[in-house]
LOTORRO-517067 format. One record per residue (C-alpha): residue in three letters; x, y, z. Coordinates in nm, 3 decimals, always signed. Example, Ala and Ser with C-alpha at 12.3 -4.5 7.8 and 13.67 -1.06 7.14 Angstrom:
 residuo      xx      yy      zz
     ala  +1.230  -0.450  +0.780
     ser  +1.367  -0.106  +0.714
This chain:
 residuo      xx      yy      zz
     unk  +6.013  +6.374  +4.087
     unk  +6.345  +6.363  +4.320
     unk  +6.401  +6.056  +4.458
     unk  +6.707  +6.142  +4.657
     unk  +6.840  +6.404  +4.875
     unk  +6.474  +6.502  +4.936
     unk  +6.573  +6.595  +5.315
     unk  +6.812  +6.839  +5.189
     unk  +6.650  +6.997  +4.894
     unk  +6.346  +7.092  +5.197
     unk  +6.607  +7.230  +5.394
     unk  +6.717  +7.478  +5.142
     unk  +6.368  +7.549  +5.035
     unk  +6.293  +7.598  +5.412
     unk  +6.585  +7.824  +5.404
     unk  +6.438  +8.026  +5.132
     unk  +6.722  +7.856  +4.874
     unk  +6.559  +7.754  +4.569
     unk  +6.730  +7.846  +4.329
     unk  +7.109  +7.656  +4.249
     unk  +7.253  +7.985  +4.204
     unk  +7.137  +8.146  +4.533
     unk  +7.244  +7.811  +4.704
     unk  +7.598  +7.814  +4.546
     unk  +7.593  +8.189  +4.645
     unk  +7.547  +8.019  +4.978
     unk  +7.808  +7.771  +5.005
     unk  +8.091  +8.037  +4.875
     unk  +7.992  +8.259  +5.165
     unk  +7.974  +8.017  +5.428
     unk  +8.316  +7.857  +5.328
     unk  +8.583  +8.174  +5.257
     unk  +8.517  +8.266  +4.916
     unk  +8.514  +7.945  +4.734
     unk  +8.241  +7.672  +4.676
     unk  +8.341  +7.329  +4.725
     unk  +8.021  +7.209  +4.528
     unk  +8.015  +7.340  +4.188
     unk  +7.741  +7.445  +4.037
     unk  +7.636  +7.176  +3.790
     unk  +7.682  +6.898  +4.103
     unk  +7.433  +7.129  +4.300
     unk  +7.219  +7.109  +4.032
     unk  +7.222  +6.736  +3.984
     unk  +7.202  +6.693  +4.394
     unk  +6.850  +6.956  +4.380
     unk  +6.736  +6.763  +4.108
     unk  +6.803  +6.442  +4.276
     unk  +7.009  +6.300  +3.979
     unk  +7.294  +6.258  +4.200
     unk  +7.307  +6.139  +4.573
     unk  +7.498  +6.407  +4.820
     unk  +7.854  +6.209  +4.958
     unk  +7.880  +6.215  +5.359
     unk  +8.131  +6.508  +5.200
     unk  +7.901  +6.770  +5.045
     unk  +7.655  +6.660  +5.314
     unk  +7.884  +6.782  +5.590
     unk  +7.928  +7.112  +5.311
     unk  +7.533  +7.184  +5.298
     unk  +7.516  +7.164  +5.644
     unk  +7.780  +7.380  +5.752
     unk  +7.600  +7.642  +5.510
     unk  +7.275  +7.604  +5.653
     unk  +7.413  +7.608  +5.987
     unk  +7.229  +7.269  +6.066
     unk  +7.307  +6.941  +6.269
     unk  +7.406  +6.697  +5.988
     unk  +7.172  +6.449  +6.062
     unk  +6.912  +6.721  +5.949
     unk  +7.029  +6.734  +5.606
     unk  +7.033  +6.339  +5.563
     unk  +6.808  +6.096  +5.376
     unk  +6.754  +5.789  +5.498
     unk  +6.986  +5.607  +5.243
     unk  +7.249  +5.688  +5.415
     unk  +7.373  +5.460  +5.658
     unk  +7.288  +5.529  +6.025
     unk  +7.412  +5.331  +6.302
     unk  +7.319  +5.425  +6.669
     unk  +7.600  +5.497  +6.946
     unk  +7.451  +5.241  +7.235
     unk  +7.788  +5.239  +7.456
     unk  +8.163  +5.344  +7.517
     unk  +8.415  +5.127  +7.643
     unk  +8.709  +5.160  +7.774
     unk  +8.996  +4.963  +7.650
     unk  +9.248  +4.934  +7.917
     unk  +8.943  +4.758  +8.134
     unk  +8.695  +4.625  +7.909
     unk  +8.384  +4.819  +8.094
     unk  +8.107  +4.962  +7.864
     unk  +7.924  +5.220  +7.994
     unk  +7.587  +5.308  +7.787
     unk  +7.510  +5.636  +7.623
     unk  +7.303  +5.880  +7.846
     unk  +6.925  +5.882  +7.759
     unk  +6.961  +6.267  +7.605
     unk  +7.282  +6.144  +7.388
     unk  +7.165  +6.038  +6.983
     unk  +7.528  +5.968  +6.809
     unk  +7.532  +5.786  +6.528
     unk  +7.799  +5.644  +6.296
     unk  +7.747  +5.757  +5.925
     unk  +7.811  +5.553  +5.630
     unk  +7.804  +5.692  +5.276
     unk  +7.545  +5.606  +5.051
     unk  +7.751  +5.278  +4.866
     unk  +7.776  +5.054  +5.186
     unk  +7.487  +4.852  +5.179
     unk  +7.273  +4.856  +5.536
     unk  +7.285  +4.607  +5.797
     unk  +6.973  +4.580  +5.962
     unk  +6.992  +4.579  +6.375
     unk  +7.365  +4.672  +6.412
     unk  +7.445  +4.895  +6.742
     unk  +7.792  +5.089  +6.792
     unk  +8.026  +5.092  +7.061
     unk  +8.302  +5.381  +7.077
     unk  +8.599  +5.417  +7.287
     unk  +8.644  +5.677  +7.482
     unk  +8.861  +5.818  +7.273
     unk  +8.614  +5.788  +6.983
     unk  +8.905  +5.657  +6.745
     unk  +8.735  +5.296  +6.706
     unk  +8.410  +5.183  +6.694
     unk  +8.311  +4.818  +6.722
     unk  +7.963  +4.687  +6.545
     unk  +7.775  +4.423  +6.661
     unk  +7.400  +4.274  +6.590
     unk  +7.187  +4.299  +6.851
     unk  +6.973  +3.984  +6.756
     unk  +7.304  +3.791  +6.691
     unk  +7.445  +3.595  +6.966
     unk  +7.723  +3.404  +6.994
     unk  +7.726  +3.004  +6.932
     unk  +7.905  +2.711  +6.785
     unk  +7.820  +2.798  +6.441
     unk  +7.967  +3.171  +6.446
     unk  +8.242  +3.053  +6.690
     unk  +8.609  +3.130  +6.625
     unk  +8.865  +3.029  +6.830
     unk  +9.148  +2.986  +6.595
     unk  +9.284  +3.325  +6.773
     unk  +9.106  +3.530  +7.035
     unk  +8.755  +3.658  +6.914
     unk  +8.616  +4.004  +7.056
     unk  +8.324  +3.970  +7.193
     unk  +8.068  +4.187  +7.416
     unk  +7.960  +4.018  +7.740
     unk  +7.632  +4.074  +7.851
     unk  +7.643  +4.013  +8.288
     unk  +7.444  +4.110  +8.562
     unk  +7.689  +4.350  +8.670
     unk  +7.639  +4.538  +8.358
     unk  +7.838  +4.488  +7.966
     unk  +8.160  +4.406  +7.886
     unk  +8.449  +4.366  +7.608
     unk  +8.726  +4.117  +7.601
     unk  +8.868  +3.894  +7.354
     unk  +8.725  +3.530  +7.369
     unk  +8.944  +3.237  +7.455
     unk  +8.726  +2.990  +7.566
     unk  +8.344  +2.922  +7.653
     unk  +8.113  +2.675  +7.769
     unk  +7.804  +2.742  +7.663
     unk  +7.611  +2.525  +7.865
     unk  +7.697  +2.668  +8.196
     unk  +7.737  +3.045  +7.993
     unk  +8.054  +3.120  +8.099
     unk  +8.374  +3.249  +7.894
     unk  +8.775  +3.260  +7.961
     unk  +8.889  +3.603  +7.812
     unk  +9.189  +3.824  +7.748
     unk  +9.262  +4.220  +7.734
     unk  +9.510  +4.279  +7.523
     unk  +9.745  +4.433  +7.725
     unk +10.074  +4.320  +7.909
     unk +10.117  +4.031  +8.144
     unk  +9.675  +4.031  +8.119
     unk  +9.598  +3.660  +8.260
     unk  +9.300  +3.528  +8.138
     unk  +8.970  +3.554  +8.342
     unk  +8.683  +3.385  +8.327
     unk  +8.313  +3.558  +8.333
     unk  +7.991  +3.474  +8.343
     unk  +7.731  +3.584  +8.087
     unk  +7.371  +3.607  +8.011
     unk  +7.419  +3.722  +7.648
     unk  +7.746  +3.724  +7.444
     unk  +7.780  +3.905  +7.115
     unk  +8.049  +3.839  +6.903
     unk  +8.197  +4.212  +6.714
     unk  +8.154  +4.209  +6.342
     unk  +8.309  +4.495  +6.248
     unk  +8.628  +4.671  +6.364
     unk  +8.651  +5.032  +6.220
     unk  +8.977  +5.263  +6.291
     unk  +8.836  +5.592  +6.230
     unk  +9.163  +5.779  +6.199
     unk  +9.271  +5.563  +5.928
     unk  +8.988  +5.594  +5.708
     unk  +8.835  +5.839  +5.491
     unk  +8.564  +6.099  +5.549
     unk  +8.291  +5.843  +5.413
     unk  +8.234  +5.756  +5.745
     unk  +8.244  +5.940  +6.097
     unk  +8.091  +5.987  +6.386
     unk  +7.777  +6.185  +6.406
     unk  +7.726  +6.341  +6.776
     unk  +7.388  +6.495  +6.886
     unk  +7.322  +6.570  +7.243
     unk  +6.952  +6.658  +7.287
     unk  +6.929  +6.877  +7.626
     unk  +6.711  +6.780  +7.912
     unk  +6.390  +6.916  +7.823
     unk  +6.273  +7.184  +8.149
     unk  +6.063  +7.001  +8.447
     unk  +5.762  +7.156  +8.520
């Protein structure tokens, strides 16, 4: 009975790849001659002995000339794209209602239920936060300046967190950026970042996925 990579072995079998051989056949011709899944690892992954990496995920995919979320179990980590923001002024602006991106964790990093994405514009960091967590005195750090998504009536915003009085829901902030005095802001929700990730710097176990659904036709 597999137990994983049960999206992707009914891919191939949609495909008309059943057997390792013809899919190995598959993954030479779709990547200049050479496989970069042997066969014995294909074996294991149809077999569901061995989980796929984001890797040989991104491999299959190419092959079957799919989206890679299509080839993904749900195993692997999935978090949704909500907003970008841009660094030099703080403003988020959300994702448009046909845009489903996703950052993509490999199949070791345990899953954190409720946590959204922002990206920058220039989709080289992405800041998670918890929806259902809010900021308050227990999580509160102000031993340096704490980043921290601002929920106003004028729409979101990112700054790093100075000061706040949560009584009246208001917040002294900081951009970091040269000569920047602080401003204060009020807030209806504030939700402190939990996780920073530089996705230059890191390896291909996690990436952005993008998929843009089109604008289905009016009628």
């Amino acid at each position: 009975m597999i137990t994983v990579n049960e999206v992707l072995v009914d891919r191939l079998n949609q495909k008309g790849f059943v057997k390792n051989k013809d899919i190995y056949q598959l993954l030479l011709e779709t990547h200049g001659g050479e496989s970069p899944i042997d066969i014995t690892s294909i074996s294991m992954h149809t077999s569901g002995t061995r989980r796929i990496s984001l890797v040989q995920a991104k491999q299959y995919a190419k092959a079957l000339k799919l989206p890679l979320i299509r080839v993904l179990d749900d195993y692997i980590c999935k978090y949704p794209v909500v907003s970008n923001v841009d660094s030099s002024t703080g403003i988020m602006t959300p994702r448009g209602k046909f845009q489903n991106d996703y950052l993509v964790c490999n199949n070791d990093i345990e899953y954190m239920f409720g946590t959204l994405v922002v990206l920058t514009k220039s989709k080289n960091c992405a800041y998670l936060y918890q929806e259902a967590r809010t900021l308050n005195v227990q999580n509160l750090n102000l031993e340096e300046p704490q980043r921290c998504i601002f929920e106003t009536k004028n729409g979101d915003f990112m700054g790093h967190l100075t000061d706040v009085n949560f009584d009246k829901k208001e917040a002294t902030y900081i951009l970091l950026k040269p000569n920047f005095k602080p401003k204060k802001i009020k807030f209806n929700k504030c939700f402190p970042i939990n996780q920073i990730i530089h996705l230059r710097s890191i390896n291909h176990d996690i990436s952005v996925l993008e998929h843009a659904f089109h604008e289905p036709p009016k009628y």
